[in-house]
N, C-alpha and C positions, 0 to 999 in steps of 0.2 A: 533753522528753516521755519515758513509760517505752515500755521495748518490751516486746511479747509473743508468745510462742512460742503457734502457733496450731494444733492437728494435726484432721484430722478422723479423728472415729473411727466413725461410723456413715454410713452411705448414702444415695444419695440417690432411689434408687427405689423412686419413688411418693409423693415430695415434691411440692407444688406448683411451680412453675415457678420465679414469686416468690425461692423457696428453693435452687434449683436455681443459678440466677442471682445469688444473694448469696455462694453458695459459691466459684461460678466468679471473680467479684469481688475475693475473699479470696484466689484464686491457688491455691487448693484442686482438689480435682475426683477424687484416688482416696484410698482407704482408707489412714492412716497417713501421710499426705502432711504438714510438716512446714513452717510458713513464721514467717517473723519479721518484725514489722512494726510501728510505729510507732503509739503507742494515742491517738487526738485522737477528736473526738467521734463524727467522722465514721464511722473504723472500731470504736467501741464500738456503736454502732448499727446495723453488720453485726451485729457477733459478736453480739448480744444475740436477733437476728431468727433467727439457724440455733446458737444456745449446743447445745441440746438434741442437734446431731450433732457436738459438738466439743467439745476439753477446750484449757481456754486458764491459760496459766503464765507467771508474769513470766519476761521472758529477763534 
């Protein structure tokens, strides 16, 4: 499977919870925070749900 470098760049206040929660999931949770992870369906379907506060890059 590929991996991808996942960083958030926007915030999360005053997101709905939902989003809040998918973030926290992702291993994410502050500004610039930077994670690498393993792309199956299951985490394409995060990233796709909070895309809009993140920038996602093959690693």
């Amino acid at each position: 499977m590929a991996k991808v470098k996942i960083t958030q760049v926007r915030s999360t206040i005053g997101r709905p919870e939902v989003q809040k929660r998918t973030i926290a999931a992702l291993g994410l949770g502050k500004l610039n925070r930077t994670v690498e992870k393993e792309l199956n369906p299951a985490m394409q379907g995060m990233i796709n749900k909070v895309q809009h506060l993140l920038i996602i890059e093959e690693a």
